[in-house]
N, C-alpha and C positions, 0 to 999 in steps of 0.2 A: 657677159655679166647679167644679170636676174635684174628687173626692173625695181630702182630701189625706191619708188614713191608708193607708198599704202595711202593709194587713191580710188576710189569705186569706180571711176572712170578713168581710162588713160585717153590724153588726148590723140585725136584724130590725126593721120599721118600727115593730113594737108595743114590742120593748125600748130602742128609740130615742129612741120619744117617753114613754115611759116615764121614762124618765133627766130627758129634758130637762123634762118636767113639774113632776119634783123637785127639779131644778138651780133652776128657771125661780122655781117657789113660795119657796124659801127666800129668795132671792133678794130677792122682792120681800116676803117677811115676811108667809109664810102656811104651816101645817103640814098637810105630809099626811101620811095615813094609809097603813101599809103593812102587807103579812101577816102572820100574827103565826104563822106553824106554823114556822117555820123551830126546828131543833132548841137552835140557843144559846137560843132565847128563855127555855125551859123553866129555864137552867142559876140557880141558888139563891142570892140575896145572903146575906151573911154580916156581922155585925158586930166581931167578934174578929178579933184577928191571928190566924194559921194557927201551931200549934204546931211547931216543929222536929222532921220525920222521922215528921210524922202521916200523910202516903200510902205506901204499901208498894211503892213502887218497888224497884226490883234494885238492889244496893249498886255504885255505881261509884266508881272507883279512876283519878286521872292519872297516868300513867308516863312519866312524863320523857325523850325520847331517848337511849337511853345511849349511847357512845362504842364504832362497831363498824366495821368492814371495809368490812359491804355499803352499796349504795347502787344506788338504783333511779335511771337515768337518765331522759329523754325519750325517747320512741321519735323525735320527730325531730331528723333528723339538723342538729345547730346549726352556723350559721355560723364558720368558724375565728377569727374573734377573740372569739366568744362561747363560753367555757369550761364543759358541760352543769352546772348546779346537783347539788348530792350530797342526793339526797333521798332521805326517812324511813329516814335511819340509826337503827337500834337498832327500827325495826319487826320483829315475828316472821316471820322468813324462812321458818318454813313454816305459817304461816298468814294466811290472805287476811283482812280485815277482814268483819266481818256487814253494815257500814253505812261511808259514808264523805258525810261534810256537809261541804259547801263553803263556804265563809263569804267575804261578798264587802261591801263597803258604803261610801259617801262617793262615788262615782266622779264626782258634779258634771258630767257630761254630756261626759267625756272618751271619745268613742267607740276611737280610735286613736292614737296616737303620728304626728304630724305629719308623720316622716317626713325632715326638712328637716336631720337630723343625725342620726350614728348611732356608738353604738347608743343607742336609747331604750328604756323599759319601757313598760308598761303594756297598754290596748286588749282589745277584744270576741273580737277573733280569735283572740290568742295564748292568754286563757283557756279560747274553745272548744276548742283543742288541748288543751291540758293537761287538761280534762274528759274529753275523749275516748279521752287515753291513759291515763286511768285505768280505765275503761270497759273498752278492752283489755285492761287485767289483770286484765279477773272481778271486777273490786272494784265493787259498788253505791252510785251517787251521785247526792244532793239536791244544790239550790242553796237557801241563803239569804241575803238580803242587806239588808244595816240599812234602806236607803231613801236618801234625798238622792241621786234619779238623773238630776232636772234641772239643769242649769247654775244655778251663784252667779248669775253676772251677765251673763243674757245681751243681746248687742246688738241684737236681732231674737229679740221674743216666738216668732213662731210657728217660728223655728230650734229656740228650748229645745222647745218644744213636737215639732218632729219628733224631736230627739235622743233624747226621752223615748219615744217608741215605737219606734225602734229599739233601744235597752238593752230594753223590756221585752220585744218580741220575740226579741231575743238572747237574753235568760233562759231565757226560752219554750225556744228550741232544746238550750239545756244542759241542760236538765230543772232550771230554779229550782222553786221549792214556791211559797214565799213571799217579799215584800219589805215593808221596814216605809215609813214616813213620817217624810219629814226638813223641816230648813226650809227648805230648796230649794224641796221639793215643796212647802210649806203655800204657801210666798211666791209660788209658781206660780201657786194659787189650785186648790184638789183641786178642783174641779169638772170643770175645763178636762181636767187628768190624767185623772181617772178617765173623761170623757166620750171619751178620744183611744184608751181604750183598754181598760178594767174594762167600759166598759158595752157593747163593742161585742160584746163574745162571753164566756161564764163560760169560761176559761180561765187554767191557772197562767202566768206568778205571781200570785196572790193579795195582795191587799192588806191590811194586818194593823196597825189600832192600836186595841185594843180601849176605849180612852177617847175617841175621834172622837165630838163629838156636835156638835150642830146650835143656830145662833141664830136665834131668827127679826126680823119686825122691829120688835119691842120688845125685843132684847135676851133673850128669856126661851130656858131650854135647851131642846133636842129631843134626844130620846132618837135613838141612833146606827140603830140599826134603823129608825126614822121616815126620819131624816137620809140616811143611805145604807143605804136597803132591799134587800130583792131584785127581783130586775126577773123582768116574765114569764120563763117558761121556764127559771127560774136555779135554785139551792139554796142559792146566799151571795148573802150580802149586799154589795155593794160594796165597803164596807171590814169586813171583817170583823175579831174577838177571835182566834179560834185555827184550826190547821188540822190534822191526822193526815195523816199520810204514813207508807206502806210502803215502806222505803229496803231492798232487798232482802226480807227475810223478816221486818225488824224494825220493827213499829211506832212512829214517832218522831211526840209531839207538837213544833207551833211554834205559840208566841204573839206577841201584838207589842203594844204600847204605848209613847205619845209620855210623855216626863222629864218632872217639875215643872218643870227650868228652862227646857226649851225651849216647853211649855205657857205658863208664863208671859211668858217673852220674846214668843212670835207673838200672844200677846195685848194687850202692851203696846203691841207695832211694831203690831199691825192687820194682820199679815200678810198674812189673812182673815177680816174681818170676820161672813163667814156660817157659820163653823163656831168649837168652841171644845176642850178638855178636860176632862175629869171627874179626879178624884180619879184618882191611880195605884195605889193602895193598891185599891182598890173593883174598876177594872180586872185589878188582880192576882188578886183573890181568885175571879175573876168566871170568869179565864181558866182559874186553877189547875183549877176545881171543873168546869168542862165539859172537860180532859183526864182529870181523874181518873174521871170520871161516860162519858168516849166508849167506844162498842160495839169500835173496835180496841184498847182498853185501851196505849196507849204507854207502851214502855219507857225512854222518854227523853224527856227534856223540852227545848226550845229554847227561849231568851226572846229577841224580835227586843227591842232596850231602846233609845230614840232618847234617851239621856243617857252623864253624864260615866262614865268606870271609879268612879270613887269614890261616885258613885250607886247604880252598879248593884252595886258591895260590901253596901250597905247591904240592898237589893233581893234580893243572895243570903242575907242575914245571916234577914231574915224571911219569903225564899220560898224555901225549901229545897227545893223540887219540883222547879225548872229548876235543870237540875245544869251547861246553858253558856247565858250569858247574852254576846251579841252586841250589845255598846254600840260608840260616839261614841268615833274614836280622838282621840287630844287633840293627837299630830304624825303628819305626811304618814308619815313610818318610821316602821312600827308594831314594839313588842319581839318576838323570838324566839318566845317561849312564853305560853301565858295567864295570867295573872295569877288564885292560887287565895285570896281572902281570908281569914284567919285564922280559925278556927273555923267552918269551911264547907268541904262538898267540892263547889259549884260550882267553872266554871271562867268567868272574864268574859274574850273574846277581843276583840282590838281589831286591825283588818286597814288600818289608815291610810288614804291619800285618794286618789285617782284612778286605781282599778284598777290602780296599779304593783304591788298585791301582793294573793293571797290566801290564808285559812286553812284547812286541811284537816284536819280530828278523825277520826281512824278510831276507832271501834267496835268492839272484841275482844272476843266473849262467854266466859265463865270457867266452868269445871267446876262452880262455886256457884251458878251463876243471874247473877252479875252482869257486871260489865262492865269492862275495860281501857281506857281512852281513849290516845291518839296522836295528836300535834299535829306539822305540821312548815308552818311558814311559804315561800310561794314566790312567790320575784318570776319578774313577765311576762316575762323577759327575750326576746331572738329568735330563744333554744333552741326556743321556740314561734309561730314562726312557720309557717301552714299550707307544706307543703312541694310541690313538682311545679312546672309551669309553671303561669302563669294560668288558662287553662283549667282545669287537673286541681284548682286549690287552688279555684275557688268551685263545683266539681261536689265535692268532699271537704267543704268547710267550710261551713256555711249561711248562719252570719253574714257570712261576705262577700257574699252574696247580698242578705240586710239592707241594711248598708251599703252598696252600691252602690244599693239604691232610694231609699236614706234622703239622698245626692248626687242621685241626679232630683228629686227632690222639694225640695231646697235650690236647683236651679235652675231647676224651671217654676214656684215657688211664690213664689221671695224676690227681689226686682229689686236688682240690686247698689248701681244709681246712686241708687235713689226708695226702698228699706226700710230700708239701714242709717244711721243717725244722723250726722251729720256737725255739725262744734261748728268756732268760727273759732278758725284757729292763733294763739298766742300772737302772731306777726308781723303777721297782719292786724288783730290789734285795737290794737297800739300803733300801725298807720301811720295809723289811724282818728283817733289823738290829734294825728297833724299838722298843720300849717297851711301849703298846702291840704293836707287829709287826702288819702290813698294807698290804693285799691283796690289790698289786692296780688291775686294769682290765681299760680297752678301753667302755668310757660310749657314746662315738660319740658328733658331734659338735652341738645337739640341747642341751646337758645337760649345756653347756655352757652358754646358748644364755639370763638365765633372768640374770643373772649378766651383762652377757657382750653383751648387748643389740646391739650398734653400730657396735663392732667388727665383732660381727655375721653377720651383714648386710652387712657390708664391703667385707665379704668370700662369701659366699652367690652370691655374682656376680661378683666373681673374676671367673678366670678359675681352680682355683682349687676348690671351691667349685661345678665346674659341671666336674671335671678332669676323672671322669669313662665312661662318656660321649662320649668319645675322642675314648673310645677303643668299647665302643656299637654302636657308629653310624659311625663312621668318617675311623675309622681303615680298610685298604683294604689292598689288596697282603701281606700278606693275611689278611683275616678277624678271625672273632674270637678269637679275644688279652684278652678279658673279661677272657676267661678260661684260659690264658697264663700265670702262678705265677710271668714269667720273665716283664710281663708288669704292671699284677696286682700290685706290690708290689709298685709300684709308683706312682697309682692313687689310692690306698687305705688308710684306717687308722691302720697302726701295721700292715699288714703282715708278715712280718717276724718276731713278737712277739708275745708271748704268751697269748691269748684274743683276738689279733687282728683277721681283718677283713677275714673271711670264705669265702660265698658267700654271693650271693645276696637273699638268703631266709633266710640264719643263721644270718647275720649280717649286716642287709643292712644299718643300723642305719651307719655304720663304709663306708660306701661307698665314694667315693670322697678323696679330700688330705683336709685331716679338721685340726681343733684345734693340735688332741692328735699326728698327723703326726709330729708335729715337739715336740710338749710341753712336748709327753709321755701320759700314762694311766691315766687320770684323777677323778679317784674314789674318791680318796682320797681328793682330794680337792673339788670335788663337794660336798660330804658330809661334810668337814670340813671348809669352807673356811680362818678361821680366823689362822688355823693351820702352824706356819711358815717354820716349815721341809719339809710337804708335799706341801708346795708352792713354797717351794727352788727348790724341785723336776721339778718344770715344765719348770725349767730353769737352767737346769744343763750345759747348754753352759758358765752358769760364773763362776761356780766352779775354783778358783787360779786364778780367774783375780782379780788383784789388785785393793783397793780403789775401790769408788762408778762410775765403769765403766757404760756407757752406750750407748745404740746405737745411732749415729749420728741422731739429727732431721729431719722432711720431707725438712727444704731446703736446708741442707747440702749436704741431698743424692738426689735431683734432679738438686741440681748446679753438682756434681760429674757426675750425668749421660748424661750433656753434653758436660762433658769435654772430651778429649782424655789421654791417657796414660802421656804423658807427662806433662800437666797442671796439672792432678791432683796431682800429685807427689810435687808438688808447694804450695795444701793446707794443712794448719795446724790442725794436728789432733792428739788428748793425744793419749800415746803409747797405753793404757789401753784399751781408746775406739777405738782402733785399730784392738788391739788383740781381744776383743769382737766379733768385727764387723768380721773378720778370721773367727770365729769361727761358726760364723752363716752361715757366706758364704761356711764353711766346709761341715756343714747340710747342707745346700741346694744343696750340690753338690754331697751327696749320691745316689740323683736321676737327680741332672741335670750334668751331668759328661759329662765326652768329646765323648763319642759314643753316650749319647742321646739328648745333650744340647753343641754341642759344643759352643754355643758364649753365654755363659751364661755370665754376669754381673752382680754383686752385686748390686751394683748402681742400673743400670736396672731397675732389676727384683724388687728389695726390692720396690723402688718407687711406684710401683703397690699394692705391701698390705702393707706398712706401717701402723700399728698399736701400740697400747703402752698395752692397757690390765691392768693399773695400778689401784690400788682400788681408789673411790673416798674420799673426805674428810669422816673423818669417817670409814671409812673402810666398807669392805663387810657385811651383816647381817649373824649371827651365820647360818642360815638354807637360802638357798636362797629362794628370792619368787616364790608363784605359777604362772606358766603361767597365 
């Protein structure tokens, strides 16, 4: 098998087997031993809370945005229906920030915005732009990012597993420092993480949860340095406590530790059973004391914190040292400004979930020694999108370079028809219940077309009838979505069902979003059509809807689609064909959902293929006719 990390270094055969030694031991419930000079070792446990304002740090101060004129745009030039963002109003217009930390976290293995409607937010690319145009302005800039950068749930293990080296890689190009540990990443299994890409070469980002320790297998703990050592040739430790970074001229500590709750949660679920959590308190103290004790003495303190805001209140309440503590947003839109808890001058920032937005703190050093901070929250929008033709935007942008290996590697690595999971459609399992029971299978939307002559025509030059279309020719940064199961599955017939569409040599008949995309496997009723079960079957959206429900006519649903929210609310319509009409809009929103279709409308959209499909007088002929 072909080496599947698109890494510019592969690691060295000794810190390879090194890793996997350690993987391999814990594993099987045996402890190794590892170097013990590495510099945190030395750093001092502590029994006592840390007292309020007992490190001598430089006194910092948050400054609120205030209400001004200027406003710093994107250098590039954005789309005309995308209106440039008004950013860091009430920043000092003649002073450049000392430091500028990028705060990024939750992204769940959303590389790019799908593309499939527009405009969308988010994605690697549009944040390397906006890094970069900051750069442009003399201003110096870290990345850090909470952690959770593998996929919730993904359909194909070794997909989350590439996703996850290309976000680290991507960091890598922005200049990330550090990122923390989420429960993406625990439920991944860190081994597999750190193995795809911590152990292949010591380079940033850094992994940082300074309570990571080890089980073995009797359950007994392993200290985190045992657990994830340094490997030959390295200076960290795998996952390491803290990091130092010079972000211009100014020494910035980051720490990182996993919450009580989310420690306990992955212990309950078993997320990973061969690693665990220590105490967060012990962690903090552990971390504080080797910033305070490091040879670049930091002037500022970051805490990567993988828990609630209301955690990490507490967290600032008895570690005064980290003056922004980077938690667990608790919704996808994240607030304005950081939240400062009461008798505390930290700041806890919370940057919400799949790279649609990130936070940026500028750093203003003060005639006293200390510090001004500057926050201004900014969405991905496709003011940042790389700009030039294709060519010039992946010779400009790296990340596109990324991603586009990170789609080779999706397609020499993941077989469309044989890796991703396929479960029988709700239709083939109730034809199972017949007597004789009913193999349905996916016959494609030409088997349709001599009954339902109009209908066909109607799809046929809709855009779902050319919907694969979209990912063979149209699809860029990257290309190749055709072999992508995560795209596939929504411009095909049944992917995710058993019969459904393979590829393009097994089943090309199933190509496009046809008939059986919505209606189900229509064997059964091609061959039968006069059969009323297996015709119920192709409309199992009215299953317990009451009375002879149906969906609204074409002028109902094109007066609706020019109305607004609140007029419609005003038209009359049976509950029944209400709930119907829900339920369609349900299905459709299997694929047109809020990361691929956010401004989907029912209305809308149905207006465009409205169809009825109903038999004519008479009914259908036993056999349909020949072409």
């Amino acid at each position: 098998m072909t080496d599947p990390t698109p890494l510019p270094v592969r690691a060295s055969s000794v810190r390879w087997s090194a890793f996997f030694c350690v993987s391999a031991a814990f594993l099987a419930g045996c402890v190794v031993s590892a170097p013990t000079t590495h510099a945190e070792r030395s750093a001092p446990a502590e029994t006592t809370a840390p007292e309020a304002g007992a490190d001598s740090l430089p006194s910092v101060t948050f400054v609120p945005n205030l209400p001004a004129d200027q406003h710093v745009a994107a250098k590039v030039a954005p789309p005309s229906a995308v209106p440039p963002q008004q950013l860091f109003v009430g920043w000092p217009k003649d002073q450049k920030p000392d430091a500028v930390i990028v705060f990024t976290g939750q992204t769940f293995g959303f590389l790019q915005p799908c593309g499939c409607s527009r405009p969308q937010t988010g994605g690697l690319e549009r944040r390397a732009v906006f890094i970069q145009s900051l750069r442009e302005k003399g201003w110096p800039v870290a990345g850090v990012d909470l952690g959770d950068l593998y996929p919730e749930k993904p359909a194909v293990r070794e997909q989350g597993r590439l996703k996850y080296i290309a976000t680290m890689n991507s960091l890598r190009e922005m200049g990330y420092v550090a990122v923390g540990v989420g429960q993406t990443d625990i439920t991944a299994q860190l081994d597999m993480l750190l193995g795809a890409y911590v152990a292949q070469k010591e380079q940033p980002p850094f992994t940082l949860a300074g309570n990571a320790i080890g089980l073995d297998g009797t359950g007994q703990e392993v200290p985190r340095l045992k657990r994830f050592p340094v490997l030959p040739d390295d200076t960290r430790p795998l996952i390491g406590s803290t990091e130092v970074t010079e972000v211009g001229k100014l020494p910035i500590g980051i720490a990182g530790v996993v919450g009580k709750a989310l420690a306990v949660d992955a212990r309950n679920k078993k997320l990973d059973t061969s690693i665990d959590f220590a105490k967060v308190e012990d962690a903090l103290k552990t971390a504080r004391d080797e910033l305070k004790n490091h040879k670049k003495k930091p002037q500022l303190n970051v805490l990567i914190y993988q828990g609630s805001a209301t955690d990490a209140a507490n967290v600032a309440k008895d570690f005064p040292q980290f003056n922004i503590i980077l938690c667990q947003a608790s919704d996808p839109l994240p607030p304005l400004l950081p939240q400062q808890p009461q008798g505390t001058k930290s700041l806890i920032i919370e940057v919400g979930h799949k790279g649609q937005h990130i936070g940026v703190l500028g750093v203003f050093k003060k005639p006293d020694g200390g510090f001004d901070l500057k926050y201004q929250l900014v969405q991905m929008t496709e003011e940042f999108l790389t700009p030039g033709t294709e060519e010039q935007a992946h010779k400009s942008n790296k990340v596109l370079g990324i991603l586009e290996d990170y789609a080779k590697s999706v397609k020499s690595q993941i077989v469309l028809g044989k890796d991703y999971p396929r479960v029988p459609h709700a239709a083939q399992i109730h034809a199972q219940g017949l007597n004789p029971k009913v193999n349905l299978t996916y016959v494609g939307s030409d088997a349709c077309k001599a009954c339902h002559a109009k209908e066909h025509e109607q799809w046929s030059k809709s855009k779902h009838g050319h919907a694969m279309e979209a990912l063979e020719k149209l699809a860029k940064r990257p290309s190749l979505r055709q072999y992508d199961g995560e795209c596939v599955r929504c411009h095909t017939v049944g992917f995710d069902y058993q019969t459904g569409y393979e590829d393009e040599k097994k089943t090309a008949h199933l190509k496009h979003v046809g008939c059986e995309s919505c209606h189900g496997p229509g064997s059964g009723h091609a061959a039968d059509p006069k059969n009323k079960q297996l015709t119920e079957f192709l409309a199992l959206w009215k299953q317990g809807v009451p009375g002879k429900a149906k969906m609204p006519d074409k002028a109902f649903i094109e007066k609706m689609a020019k109305l607004g929210p609140e007029e419609r609310g005003k038209e009359a319509i049976a509950p029944a064909d209400q709930l119907l009409l829900n339920r369609v809009g349900g299905m459709c929103m299997k694929c047109h959902d809020q990361d691929n279709d956010p401004h989907f409308d029912i209305y809308k959209y149905w207006a465009q293929i409205n169809h009825s499909g109903l038999a004519p007088a008479g009914g259908w002929p036993i056999v349909p006719p020949k072409k």
